[in-house]
C-alpha positions as CSV (number, residue, x, y, z in Angstrom):
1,X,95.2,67.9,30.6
2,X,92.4,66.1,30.9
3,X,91.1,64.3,27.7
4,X,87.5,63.0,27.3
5,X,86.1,61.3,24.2
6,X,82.6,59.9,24.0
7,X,80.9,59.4,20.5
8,X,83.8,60.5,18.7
9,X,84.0,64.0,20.4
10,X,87.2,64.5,22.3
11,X,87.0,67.2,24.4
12,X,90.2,68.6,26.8
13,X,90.3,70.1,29.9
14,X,92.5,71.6,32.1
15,X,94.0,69.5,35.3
16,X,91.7,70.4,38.6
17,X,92.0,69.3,42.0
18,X,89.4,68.7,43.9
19,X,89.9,71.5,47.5
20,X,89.2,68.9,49.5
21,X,90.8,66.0,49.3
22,X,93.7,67.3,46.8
23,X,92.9,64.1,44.3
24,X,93.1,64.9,40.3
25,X,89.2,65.4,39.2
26,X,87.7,63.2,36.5
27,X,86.2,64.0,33.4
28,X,82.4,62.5,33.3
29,X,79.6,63.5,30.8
30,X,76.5,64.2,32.9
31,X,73.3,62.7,32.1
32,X,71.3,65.1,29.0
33,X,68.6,66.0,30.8
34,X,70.9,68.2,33.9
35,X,71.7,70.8,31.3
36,X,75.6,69.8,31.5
37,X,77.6,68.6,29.5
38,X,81.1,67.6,30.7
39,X,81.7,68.1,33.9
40,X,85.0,67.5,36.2
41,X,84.2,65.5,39.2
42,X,86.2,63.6,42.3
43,X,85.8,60.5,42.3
44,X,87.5,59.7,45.5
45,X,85.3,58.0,48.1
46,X,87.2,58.9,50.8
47,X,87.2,62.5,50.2
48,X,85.8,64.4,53.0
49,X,83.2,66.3,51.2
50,X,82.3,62.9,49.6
51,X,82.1,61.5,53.2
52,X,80.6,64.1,55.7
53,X,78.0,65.0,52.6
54,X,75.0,61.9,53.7
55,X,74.3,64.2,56.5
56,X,73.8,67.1,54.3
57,X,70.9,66.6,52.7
58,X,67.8,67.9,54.0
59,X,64.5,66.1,54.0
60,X,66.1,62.6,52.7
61,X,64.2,59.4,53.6
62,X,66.3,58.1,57.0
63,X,67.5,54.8,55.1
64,X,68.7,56.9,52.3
65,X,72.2,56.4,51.8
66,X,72.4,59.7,49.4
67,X,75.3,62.2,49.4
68,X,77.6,64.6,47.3
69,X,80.5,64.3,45.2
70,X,82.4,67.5,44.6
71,X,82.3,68.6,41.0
72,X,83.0,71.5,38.7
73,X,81.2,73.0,35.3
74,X,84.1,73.7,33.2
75,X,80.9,75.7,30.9
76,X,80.6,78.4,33.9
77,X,83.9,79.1,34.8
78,X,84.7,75.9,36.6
79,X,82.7,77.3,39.6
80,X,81.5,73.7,42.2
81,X,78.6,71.7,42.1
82,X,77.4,69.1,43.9
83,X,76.4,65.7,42.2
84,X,74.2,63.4,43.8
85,X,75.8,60.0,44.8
86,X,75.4,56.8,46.8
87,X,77.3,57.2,50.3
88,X,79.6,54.0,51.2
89,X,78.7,52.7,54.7
């Protein structure tokens, strides 16, 4: 179970792996103006997706160093989103 508390509301969540690396997903409240509220992302930066995601992106400035982290929205039935991150080099 996954427990996250952030201005004294604790909210729980079921244990998810992420598909592509296997690693235990992490609770994180996304920022208010995405629409989410608590969302379970991996956090592992040597997950594939995380990894072979830079390429992914269309129309990205060259020098960009954006990507994707796996995550899921526990509000629509846990079905996979992409969150934008940094890419390590």
């Amino acid at each position: 179970m996954v427990i996250h508390e952030y201005a004294g509301i604790v909210t729980e969540l079921p244990d998810r792996d992420c598909p592509h690396c296997g690693k235990r997903l992490d609770a994180w409240l996304a920022p208010p103006e995405t629409g989410w509220g608590i969302i379970l992302i991996c956090n592992n930066n040597s997950c594939p997706h995380y990894l072979g995601s830079e390429t992914d992106i269309l129309h990205k400035r060259d020098d960009s160093h954006l990507g994707c982290r796996y995550a899921e929205n526990p509000d629509n039935g846990f079905k996979p989103v992409n969150v934008l991150a940094v890419c390590p080099h």
